[in-house]
C-alpha positions in Angstrom: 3.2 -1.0 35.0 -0.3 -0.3 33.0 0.3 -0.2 28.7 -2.3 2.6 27.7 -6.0 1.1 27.5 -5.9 1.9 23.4 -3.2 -0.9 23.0 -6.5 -3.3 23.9 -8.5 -2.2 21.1 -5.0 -2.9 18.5 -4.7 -6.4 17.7 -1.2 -7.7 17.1 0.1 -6.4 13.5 -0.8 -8.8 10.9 2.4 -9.4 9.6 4.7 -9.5 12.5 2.3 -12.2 13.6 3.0 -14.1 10.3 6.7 -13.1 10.2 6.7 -15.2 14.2 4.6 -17.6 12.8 7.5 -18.7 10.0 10.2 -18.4 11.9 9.1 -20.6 14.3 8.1 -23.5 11.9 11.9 -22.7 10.1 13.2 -23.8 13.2 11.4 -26.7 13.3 13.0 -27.7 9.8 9.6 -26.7 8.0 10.3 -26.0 4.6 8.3 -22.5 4.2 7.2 -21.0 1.2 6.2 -17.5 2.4 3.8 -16.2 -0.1 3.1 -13.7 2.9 4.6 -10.6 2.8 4.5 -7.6 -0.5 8.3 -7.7 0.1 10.1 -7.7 -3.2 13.3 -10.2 -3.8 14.6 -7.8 -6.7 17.5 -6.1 -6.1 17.4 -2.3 -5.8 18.5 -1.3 -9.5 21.9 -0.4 -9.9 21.6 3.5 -10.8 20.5 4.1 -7.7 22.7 1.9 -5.7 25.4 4.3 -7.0 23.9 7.5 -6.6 23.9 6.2 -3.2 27.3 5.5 -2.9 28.4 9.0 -4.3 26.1 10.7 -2.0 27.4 8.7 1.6 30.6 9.7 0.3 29.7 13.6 0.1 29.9 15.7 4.0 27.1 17.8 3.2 24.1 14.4 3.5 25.5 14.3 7.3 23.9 16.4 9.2 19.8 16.7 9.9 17.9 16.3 7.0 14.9 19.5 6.5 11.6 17.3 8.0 9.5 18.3 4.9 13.0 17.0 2.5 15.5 18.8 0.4 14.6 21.5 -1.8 16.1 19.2 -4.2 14.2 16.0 -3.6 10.9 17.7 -3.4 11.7 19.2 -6.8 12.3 16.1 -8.0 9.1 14.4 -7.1 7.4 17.4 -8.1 8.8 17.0 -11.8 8.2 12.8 -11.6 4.5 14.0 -10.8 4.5 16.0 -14.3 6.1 13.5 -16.2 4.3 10.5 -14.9 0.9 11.9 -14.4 0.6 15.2 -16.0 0.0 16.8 -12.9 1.3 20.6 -13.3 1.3 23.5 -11.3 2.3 21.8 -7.8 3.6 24.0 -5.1 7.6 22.8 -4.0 7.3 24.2 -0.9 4.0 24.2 0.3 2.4 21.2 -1.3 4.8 18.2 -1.3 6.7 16.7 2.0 8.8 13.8 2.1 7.9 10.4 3.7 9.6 7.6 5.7 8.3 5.4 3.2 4.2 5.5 3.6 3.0 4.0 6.8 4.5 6.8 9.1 3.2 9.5 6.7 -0.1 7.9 6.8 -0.4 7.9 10.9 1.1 11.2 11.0 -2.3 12.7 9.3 -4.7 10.8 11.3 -3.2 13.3 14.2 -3.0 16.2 12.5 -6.5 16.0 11.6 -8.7 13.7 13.6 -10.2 14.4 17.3 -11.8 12.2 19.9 -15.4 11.3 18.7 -14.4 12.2 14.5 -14.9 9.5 12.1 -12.4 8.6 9.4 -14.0 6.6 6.8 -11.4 3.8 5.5 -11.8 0.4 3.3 -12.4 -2.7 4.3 -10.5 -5.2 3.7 -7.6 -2.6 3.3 -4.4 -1.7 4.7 -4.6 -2.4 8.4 -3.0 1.0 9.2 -5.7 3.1 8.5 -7.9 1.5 11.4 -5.3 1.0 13.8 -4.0 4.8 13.5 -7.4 6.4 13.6 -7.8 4.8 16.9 -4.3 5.9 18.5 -5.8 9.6 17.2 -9.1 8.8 19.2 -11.3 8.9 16.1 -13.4 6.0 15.0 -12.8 4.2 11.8 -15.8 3.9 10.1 -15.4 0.9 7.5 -16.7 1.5 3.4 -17.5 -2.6 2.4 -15.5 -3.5 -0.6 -16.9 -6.1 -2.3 -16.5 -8.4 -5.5 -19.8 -7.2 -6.8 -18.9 -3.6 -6.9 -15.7 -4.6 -8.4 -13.8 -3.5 -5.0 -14.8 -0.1 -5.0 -16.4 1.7 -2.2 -20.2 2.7 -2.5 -20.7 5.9 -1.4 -24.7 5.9 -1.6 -24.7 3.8 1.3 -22.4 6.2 4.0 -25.0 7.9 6.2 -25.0 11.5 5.5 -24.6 12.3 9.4 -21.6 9.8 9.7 -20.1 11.9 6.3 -20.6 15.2 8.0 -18.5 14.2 11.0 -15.9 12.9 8.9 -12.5 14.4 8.8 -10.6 11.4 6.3 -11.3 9.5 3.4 -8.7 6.1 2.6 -8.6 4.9 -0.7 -5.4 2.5 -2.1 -6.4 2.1 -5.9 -4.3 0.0 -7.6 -5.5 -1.9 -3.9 -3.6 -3.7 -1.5 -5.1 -6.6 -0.8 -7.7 -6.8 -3.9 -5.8 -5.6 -6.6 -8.3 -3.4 -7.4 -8.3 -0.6 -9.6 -10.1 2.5 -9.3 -11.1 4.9 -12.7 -10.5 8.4 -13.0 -14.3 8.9 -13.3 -15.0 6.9 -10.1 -11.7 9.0 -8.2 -13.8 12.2 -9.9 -17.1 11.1 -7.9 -14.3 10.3 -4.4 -13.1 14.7 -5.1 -17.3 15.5 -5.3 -18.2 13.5 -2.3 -15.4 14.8 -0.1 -16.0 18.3 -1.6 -19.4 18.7 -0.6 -18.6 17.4 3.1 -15.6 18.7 4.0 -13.3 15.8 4.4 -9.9 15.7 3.3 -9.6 12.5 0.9 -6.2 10.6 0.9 -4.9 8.1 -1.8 -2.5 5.9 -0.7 -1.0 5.3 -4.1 1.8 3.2 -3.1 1.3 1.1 -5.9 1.2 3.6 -8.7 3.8 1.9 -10.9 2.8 -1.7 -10.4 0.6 -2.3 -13.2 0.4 -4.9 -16.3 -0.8 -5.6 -19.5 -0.1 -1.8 -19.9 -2.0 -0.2 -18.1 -1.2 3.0 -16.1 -3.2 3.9 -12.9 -4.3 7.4 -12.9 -3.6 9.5 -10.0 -6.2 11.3 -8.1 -4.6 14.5 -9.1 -5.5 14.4 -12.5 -9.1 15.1 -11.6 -10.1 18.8 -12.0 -10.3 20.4 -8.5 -8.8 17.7 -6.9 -6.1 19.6 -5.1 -8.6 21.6 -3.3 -9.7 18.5 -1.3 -7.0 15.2 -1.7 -3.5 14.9 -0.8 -1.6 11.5 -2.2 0.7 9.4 -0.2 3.7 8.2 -2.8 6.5 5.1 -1.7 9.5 4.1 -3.9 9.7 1.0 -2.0 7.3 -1.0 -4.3 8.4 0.5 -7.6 12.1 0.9 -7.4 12.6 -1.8 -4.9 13.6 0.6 -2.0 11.9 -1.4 0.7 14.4 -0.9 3.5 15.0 2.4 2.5 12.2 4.2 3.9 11.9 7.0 1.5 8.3 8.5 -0.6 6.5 11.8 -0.3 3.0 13.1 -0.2 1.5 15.8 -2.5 -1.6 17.8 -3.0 -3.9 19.9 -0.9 -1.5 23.1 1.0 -3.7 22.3 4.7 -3.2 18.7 4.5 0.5 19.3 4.0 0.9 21.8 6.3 -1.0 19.7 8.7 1.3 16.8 8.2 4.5 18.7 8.7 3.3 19.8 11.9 3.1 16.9 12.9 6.4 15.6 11.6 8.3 18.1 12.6 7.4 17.3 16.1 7.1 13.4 16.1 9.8 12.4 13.7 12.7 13.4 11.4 13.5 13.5 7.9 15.1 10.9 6.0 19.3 11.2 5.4 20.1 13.4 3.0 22.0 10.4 0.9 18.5 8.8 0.6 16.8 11.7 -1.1 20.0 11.9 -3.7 19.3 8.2 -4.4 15.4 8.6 -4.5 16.2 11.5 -7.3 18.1 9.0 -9.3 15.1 6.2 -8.7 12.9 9.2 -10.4 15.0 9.1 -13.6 14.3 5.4 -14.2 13.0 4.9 -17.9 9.8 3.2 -18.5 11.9 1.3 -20.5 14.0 -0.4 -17.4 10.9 -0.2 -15.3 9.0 -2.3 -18.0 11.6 -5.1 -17.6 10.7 -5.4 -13.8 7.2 -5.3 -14.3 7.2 -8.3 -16.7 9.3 -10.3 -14.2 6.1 -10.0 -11.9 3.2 -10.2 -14.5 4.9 -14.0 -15.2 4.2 -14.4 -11.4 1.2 -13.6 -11.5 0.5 -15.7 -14.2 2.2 -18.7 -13.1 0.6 -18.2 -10.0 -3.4 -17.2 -11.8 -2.7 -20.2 -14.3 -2.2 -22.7 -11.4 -5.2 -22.0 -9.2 -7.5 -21.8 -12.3 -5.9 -25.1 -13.3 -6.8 -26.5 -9.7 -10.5 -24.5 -10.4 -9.6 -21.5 -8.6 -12.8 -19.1 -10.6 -9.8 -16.0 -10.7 -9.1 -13.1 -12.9 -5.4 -12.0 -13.6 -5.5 -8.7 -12.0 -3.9 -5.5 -13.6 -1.9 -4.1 -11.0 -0.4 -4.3 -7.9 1.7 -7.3 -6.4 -0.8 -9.5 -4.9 -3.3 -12.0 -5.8 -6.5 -11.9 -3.9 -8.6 -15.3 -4.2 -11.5 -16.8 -2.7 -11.4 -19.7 -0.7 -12.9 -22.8 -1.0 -16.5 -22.7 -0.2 -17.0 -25.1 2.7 -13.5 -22.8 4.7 -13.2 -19.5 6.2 -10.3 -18.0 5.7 -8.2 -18.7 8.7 -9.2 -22.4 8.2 -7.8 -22.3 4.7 -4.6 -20.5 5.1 -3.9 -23.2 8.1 -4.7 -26.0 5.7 -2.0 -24.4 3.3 0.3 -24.2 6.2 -0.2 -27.6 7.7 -0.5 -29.8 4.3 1.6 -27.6 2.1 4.1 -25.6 4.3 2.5 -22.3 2.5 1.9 -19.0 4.1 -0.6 -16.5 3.3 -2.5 -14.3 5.5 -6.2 -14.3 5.5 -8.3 -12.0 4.3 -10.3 -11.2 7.4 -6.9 -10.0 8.3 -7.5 -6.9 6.3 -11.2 -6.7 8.1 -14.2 -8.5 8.2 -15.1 -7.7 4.3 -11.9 -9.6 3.2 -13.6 -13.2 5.0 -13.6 -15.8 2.4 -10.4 -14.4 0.4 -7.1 -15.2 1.4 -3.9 -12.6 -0.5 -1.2 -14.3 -2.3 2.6 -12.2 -2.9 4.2 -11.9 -6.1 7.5 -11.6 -4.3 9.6 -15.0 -4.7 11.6 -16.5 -7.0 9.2 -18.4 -10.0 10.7 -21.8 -9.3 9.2 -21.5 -5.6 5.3 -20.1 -7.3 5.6 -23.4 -9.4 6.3 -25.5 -6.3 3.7 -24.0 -4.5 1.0 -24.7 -7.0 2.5 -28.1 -7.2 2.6 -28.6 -3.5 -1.2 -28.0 -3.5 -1.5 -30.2 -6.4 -0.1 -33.2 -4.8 -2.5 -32.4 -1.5 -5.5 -32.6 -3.5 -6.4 -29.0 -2.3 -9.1 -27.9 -5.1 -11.2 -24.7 -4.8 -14.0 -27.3 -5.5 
């Protein structure tokens, strides 16, 4: 039996690889401290839980759920789109679908719009989706470098004009997973222009719209004038309301890259139960006043964690969004190197940044997602091992 020769050219998923990794030291009586994964330990909040409940309970969530979502749901997100971002004038029915959370939305356009010998132009270090799915389409994933220089934002100046005109997709992921990284509305203004004048549909993976500090609000790409004529936006409630398992988030915007993307669902996939969509319409209702509380309970990660590498001379800014941490390592490591030092010495886990692509070599990505007690034993872990950035 012979696997299809594109499995050679996808390397093991990064984080099922990590996920192995831990379980197999557990078993070895390894006490792990899994900075690892963005998989948050807060409990789903209870308004939803029991919109959930009422809805399991009702016949009419039993049966197939429409691919593209309830009239309801899509309503819904339409109206959070308003609220949040000001964004009027969206289409219920032609310009917003539902989503199994992000990542199947995501591969799903890489299919409906890329072809053997297209390029899709996609960050690096980002997501490791993007590349892996524009090479099960048969495109080739043409990386943008983003570095600390540029403040993690792609330079478009430097994207040969004939790989732009054979194009199809544009990735960005601002606030950033793994950088942290935010993005402007000017510089998502100059993203619409670019993709504009060469065709290509841009997509903002914008999972991390509501994780955000200090308070600041990330902008979405949808605000810019025009915008809808080029971009569609990829939306997930499991960051925000804590919805991991849930699998539930939508995408909105441009009418072909919709359309597109429900072709291809329709044919690939299914919608998400009905009972989900009820309880993502209560997640939409959440006041900025509840959501506030859960966003301080990971700022004081972030700053127990930022506090303890700059006291151990980590040179690191707290960044403003997002649920990660993304620091250099130590000058005389690369990053696999380092992130098996913190295994070996410390019993810590975090995945290195070349795992995100070559770009993201000399960074390694820490999770704001356990418990504070276990952040402070982790700094002090690397404490007592005399592990210094210098």
């Amino acid at each position: 039996m012979q696997p299809a020769k594109r499995l050679e050219q996808i390397p093991a998923y990064l984080f099922a690889e990590l996920n192995s990794k831990r379980e197999q030291l557990g078993l070895q009586g390894v006490d792990i401290i899994n900075l690892a994964l963005g998989d948050p330990d807060k409990p789903t909040p209870p308004q939803i839980l029991q919109a959930m409940h009422q809805a399991i309970d009702d016949p009419s969530t039993h049966n197939y759920p429409p691919y593209q979502g309830t009239e309801e749901f899509r309503q819904a997100a339409v109206n959070w789109m308003e609220r949040r971002f000001g964004v009027t004038g969206l289409n219920p029915h032609t310009e917003i679908i539902s989503s199994i959370g992000s990542k199947e939305a995501i591969h799903n356009t890489f299919l409906a719009f890329v072809e053997a010998g297209d390029y899709a132009l996609i960050p690096d270090p980002g997501y490791p989706v993007y590349r892996t799915a524009s090479i099960f389409a048969g495109g080739q994933p043409y990386t943008m470098p983003l570095k600390a220089e540029n403040n993690f934002l792609p330079d478009l100046n430097i994207i040969p004009e004939e790989i732009a005109r054979q194009s199809k997709l544009l990735w960005i992921n601002y606030p950033n997973n793994p950088t942290g990284a935010i993005a402007s509305l000017e510089f998502l203004g100059e993203l619409v222009d670019f993709c504009r004048q060469y065709n290509i549909l841009l997509c903002h993976d914008h999972a991390y719209s509501e994780m955000a500090y200090d308070g600041y609000k990330p902008p979405s790409v949808l605000q810019v004038p025009g915008a809808k004529d080029v971009a569609i936006e990829f939306h997930s409630l499991s960051k925000s309301y804590n919805m991991m398992g849930w699998r539930i988030g939508f995408v909105v915007g441009n009418a072909t890259g919709i359309q597109g993307l429900r072709q291809v669902k329709s044919n690939v996939d299914s919608g998400v139960f009905k009972a989900i969509q009820k309880a993502a319409i209560a997640a939409f209702s959440t006041s900025d006043g509840e959501l506030s509380i859960l966003m301080s309970a990971y700022q004081k990660r972030r700053d127990i964690i930022v506090k303890g590498l700059q006291s151990l001379g980590w040179p690191i800014a707290p960044p403003q969004a997002t649920l990660y941490v993304w620091a250099p390592v130590p000058p005389r490591y690369s990053s696999q190197e380092f992130v098996s030092l913190l295994l070996d010495k410390c019993g810590i886990m975090v995945p290195p940044g070349v795992g995100y692509g070559a770009c993201g070599e000399g960074f390694f990505r820490i999770a704001l997602t356990i418990p504070d007690e276990r952040m402070d034993e982790a700094i002090q872990r690397m404490r007592d091992a005399g592990i210094r950035y210098s």
